[in-house]
Residue frames relative to the residue before (quaternion, step in Angstrom):
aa qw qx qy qz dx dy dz
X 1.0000 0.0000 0.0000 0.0000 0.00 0.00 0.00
X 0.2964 -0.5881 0.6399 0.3961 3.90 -0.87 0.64
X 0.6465 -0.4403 0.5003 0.3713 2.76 -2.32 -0.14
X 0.6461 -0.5469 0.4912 0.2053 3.31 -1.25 1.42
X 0.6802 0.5016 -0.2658 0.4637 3.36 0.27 -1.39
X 0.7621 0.4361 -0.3096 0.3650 3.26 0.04 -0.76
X 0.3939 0.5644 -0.3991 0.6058 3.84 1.44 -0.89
X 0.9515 0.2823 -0.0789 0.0938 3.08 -0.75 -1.05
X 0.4169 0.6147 -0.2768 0.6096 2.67 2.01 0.74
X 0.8115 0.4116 -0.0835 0.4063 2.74 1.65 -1.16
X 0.6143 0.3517 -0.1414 0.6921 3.40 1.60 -0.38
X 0.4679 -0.6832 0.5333 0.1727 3.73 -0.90 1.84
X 0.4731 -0.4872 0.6096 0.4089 3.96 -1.28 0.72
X 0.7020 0.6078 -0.2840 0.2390 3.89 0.73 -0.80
X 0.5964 0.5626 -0.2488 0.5156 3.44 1.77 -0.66
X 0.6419 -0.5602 0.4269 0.3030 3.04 -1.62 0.53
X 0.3867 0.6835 -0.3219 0.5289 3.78 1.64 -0.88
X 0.7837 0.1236 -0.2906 0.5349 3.81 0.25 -1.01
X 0.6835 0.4129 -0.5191 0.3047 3.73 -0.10 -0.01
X 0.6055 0.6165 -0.3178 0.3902 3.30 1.26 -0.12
X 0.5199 0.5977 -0.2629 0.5508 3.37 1.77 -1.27
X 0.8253 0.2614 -0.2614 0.4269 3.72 0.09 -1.44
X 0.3003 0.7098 -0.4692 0.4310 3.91 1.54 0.43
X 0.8334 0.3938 -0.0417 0.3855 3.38 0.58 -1.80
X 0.6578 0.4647 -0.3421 0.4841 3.38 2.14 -0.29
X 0.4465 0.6951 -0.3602 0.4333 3.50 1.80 -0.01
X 0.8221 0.3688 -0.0317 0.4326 2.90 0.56 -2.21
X 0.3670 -0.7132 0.4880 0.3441 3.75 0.73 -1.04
X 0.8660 -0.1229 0.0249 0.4841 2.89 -1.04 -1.04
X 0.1672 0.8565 -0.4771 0.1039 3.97 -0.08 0.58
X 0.3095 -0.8175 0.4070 0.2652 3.22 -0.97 0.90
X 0.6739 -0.6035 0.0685 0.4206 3.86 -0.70 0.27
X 0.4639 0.6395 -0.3645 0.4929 3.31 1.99 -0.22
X 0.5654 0.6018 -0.3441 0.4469 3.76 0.96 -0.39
X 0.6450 0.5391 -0.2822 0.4623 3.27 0.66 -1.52
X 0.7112 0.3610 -0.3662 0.4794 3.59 0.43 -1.13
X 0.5178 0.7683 -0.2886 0.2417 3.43 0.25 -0.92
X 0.7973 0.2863 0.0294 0.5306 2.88 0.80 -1.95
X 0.7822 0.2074 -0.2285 0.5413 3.56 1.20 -0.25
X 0.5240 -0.6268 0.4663 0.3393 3.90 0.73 0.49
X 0.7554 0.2522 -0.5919 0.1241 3.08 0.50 0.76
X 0.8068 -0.3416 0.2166 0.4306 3.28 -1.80 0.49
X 0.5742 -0.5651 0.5403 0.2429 3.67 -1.44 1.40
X 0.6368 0.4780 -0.3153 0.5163 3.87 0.81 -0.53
X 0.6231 0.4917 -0.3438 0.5018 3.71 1.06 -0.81
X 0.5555 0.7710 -0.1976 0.2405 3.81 0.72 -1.26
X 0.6828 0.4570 -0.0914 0.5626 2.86 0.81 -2.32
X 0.7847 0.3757 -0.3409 0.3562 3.29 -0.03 -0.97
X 0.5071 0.5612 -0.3383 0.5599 3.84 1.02 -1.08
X 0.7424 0.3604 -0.3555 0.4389 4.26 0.45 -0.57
X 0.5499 0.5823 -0.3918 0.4529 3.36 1.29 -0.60
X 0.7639 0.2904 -0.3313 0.4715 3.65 0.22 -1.15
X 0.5113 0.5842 -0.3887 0.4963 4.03 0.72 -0.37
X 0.7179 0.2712 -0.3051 0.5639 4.00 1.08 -0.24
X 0.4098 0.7478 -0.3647 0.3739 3.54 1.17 0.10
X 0.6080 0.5838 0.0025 0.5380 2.58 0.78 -2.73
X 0.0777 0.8886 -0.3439 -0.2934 3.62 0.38 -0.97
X 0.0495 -0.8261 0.4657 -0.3135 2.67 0.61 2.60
X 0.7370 0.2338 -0.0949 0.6270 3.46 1.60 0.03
X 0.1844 0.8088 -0.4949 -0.2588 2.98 -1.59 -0.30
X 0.5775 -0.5690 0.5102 0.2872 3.91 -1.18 0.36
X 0.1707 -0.8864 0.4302 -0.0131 2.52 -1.01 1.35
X 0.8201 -0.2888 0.0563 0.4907 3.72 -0.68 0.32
X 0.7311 0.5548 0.0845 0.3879 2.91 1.51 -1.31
X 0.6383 -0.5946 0.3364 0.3548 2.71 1.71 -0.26
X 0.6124 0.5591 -0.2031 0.5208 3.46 1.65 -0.80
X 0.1255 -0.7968 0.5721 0.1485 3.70 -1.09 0.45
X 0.0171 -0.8573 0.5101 -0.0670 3.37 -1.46 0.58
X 0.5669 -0.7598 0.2572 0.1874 2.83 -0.49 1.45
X 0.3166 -0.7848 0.5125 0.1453 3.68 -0.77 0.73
X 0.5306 0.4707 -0.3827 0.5920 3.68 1.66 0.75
X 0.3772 -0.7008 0.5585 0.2338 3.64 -1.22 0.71
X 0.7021 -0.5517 0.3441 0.2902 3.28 -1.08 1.07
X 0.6563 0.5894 -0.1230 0.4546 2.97 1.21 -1.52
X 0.4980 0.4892 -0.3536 0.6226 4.09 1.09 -0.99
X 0.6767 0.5005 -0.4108 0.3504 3.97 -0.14 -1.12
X 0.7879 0.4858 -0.1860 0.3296 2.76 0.77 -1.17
X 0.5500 0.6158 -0.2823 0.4885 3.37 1.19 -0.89
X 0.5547 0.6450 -0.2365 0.4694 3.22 1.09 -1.49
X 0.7569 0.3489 -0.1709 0.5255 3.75 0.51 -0.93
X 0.7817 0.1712 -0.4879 0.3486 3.06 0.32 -0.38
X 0.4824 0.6038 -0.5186 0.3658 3.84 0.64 -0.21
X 0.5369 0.6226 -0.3714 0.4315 3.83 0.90 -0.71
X 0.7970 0.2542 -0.1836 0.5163 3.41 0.60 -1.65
X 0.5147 0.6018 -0.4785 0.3793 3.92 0.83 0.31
X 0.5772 0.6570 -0.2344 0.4245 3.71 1.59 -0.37
């Protein structure tokens, strides 16, 4: 796992990159038609948001085609709420 802290400093609750990221720390292994699917957002918005999230290496793609997220659901979360406790 990378260091949380450092994601999440680095990637806005406001971007598509973090609803996608804490998507893939919910859901797991998922492919990118899913992601959009299940959260509205646009398949054109997705791909790219997974691309820079495997850059950034905050994810990765698997064999299959599937991606997954290299933050725990559970860190996101913490992360937020300590943010909105400020």
């Amino acid at each position: 796992m990378v260091k949380w802290e450092e994601v999440l400093e680095n990637v806005s609750p406001k971007t598509s990159q973090f609803k996608v990221l804490t998507y893939l720390a919910f859901k797991g292994s998922t492919q990118p038609a899913e992601i959009s699917a299940d959260t509205g957002i646009p398949a054109g918005t997705v791909r790219p948001a997974l691309r820079t999230l495997l850059e950034k290496g905050y994810a990765v793609q698997n064999e299959n085609g599937t991606y997954n997220s290299l933050v725990a659901f559970v860190d996101i979360v913490s992360h937020l709420y300590s943010v909105s406790k400020k």
